[in-house]
N, C-alpha and C positions, 0 to 999 in steps of 0.2 A: 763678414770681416771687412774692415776699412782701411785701405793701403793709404798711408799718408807720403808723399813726395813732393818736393817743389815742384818738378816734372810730374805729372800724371802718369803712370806705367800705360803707358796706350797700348802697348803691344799685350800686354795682360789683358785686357777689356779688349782686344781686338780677339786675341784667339779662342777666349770663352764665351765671346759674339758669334765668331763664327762655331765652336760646337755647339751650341744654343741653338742656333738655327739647321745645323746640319741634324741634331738626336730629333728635332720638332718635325721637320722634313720626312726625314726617316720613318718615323710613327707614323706621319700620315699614311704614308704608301704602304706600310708593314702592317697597319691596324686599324684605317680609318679613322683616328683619333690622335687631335695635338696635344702631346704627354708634356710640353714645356709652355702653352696657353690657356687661362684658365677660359677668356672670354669663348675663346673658339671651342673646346672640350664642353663647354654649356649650351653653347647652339647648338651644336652638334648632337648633343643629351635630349636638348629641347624635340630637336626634329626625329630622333627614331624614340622618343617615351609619344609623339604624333602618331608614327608609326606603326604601337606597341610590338617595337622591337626591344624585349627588355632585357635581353642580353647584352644588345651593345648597346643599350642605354646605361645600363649597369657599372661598363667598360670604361664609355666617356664618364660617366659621373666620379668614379675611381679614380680616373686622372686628374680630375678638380681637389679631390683629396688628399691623392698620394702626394702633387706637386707643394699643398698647404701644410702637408708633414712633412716633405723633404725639407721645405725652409726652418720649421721649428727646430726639426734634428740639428740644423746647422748651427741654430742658436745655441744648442745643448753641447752641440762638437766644442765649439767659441768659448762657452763657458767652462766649461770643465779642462778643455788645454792650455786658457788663458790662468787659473789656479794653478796648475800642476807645472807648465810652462816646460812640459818634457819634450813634445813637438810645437812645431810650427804649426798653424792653423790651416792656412791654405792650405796648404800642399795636403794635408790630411783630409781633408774635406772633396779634396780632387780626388786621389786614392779610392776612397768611399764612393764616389761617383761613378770611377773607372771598375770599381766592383759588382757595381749594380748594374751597369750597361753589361757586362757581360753577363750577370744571373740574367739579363732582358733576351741575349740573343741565345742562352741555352734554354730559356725556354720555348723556343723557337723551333730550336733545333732538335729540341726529342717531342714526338708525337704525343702529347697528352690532350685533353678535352680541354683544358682550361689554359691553354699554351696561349693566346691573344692575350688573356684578361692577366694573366702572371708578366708578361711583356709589358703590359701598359704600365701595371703597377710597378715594377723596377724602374724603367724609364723614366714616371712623371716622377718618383721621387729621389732617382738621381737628378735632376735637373732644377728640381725644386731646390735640390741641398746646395746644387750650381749656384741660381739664385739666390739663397740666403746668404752661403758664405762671400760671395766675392759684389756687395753695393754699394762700397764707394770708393775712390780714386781722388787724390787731388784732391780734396773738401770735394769733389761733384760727384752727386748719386747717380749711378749708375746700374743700372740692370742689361744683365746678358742674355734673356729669352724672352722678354717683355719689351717690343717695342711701340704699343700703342701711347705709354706713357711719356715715352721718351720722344718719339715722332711730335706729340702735343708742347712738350718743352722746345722742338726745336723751331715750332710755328710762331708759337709765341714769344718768344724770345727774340727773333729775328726782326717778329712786326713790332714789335714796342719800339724798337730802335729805329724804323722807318717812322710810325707813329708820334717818336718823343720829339719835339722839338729843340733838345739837346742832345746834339751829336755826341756819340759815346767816345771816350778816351782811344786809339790804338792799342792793340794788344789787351784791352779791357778781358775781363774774367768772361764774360758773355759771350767774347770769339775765343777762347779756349776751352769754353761748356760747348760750342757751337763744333767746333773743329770735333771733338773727344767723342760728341754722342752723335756728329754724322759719322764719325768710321764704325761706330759700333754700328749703326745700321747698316751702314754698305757691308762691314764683315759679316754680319746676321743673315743679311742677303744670300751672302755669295756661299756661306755655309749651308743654308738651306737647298742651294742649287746643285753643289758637291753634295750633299747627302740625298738629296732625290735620283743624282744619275751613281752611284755609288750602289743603291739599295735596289733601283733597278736593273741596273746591270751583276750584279753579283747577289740577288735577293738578300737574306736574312744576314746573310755573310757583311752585307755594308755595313750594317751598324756598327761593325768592328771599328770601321773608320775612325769612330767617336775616344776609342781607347788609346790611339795610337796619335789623333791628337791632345789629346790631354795628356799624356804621357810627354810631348813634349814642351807641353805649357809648364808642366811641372819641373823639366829639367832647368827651363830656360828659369822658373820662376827660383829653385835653389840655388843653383849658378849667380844668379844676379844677389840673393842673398849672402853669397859668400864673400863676391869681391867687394858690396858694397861698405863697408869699412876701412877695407884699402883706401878705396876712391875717395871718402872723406877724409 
């Protein structure tokens, strides 16, 4: 989905930054495997199919998957609510997210034999569908669990500008990509940090976390929809 505003909803991109990094966190400590990275769930794959570990090679590689079908689901969410136009996108696609986090932590919580590998796959494709539905803001793309890409936009961007021998405009679009995609990384950050002491301190139970903020991304995100036609 692609929020169009003359203001960028940063607080939108900030609070799905930050569960982005808090559910990635989370999986780590809960499954050895990042359910919202595809780069990391590959290395990860790479070094225990070394090991012939191939159950949790199996696990990680699942995650590379389930995260590549969450995003398509999203596209399918998009399409089919964008015809029908009965709900709103977003907020639908969060919903869906906050469902599968918690199929993730009841599989958790009842002792079965495949209780890891059923966790990984809810997760990456809640996070996946995270990702698909909500990349861009303000004409600028954006991703909320993928910072490899975003960190290389914020290098490069900064150096052309040292580089260019024309000084850029004030308030130029390149300090407001610059501004937008460093809070989503510091939010990504500090989510990951909240969901590693979260999930260590209350084990399986943290990941709840993830429910309870998205729940209020979602409140704040209807509420902003209601009054915004007032406001204009």
């Amino acid at each position: 989905m692609q929020v169009h505003s003359a203001q960028p909803d940063r607080w939108l991109s900030f609070g799905l930054a930050f569960v982005g990094g808090y559910g990635d966190a989370a999986s780590f400590i809960l499954a050895k495997t990042f359910t919202g990275h595809v780069t990391g769930s590959l290395v990860l794959a790479a070094v225990s199919i070394a090991d012939r570990d191939w159950r949790v090679s199996l696990a990680r590689l699942s995650a590379v998957l389930c995260f590549l079908l969450g995003i398509l689901v999203s596209l399918v969410i998009e399409r089919l609510l964008a015809t029908r136009r009965l709900w709103p996108v977003l907020p639908t696609a969060l919903v869906t997210e906050m469902i599968l986090i918690l199929a993730a932590y009841m599989a958790l919580a009842v002792p079965v034999s495949a209780r890891i590998e059923i966790f990984v796959v809810c997760l990456s494709l809640a996070l996946g569908l995270q990702n698909g539905a909500f990349r861009q803001t303000g004409g600028i793309s954006v991703h909320t669990n993928y910072m490899t890409g975003m960190l290389t936009a914020l290098i490069t961007g900064e150096a052309s500008k040292y580089i260019s021998e024309i000084p850029p405009p004030m308030n130029a679009p390149s300090d407001r990509k610059f501004s937008l995609l460093s809070g989503i990384w510091i939010a990504f950050v500090l989510g990951a940090g909240a969901g590693a002491e979260m999930v260590l301190h209350f084990k399986e139970r943290g990941i709840l976390g993830a429910i309870l903020l998205l729940l209020a991304v979602i409140v704040t995100l209807i509420s902003g929809s209601r009054t915004e036609p007032a406001a204009s």
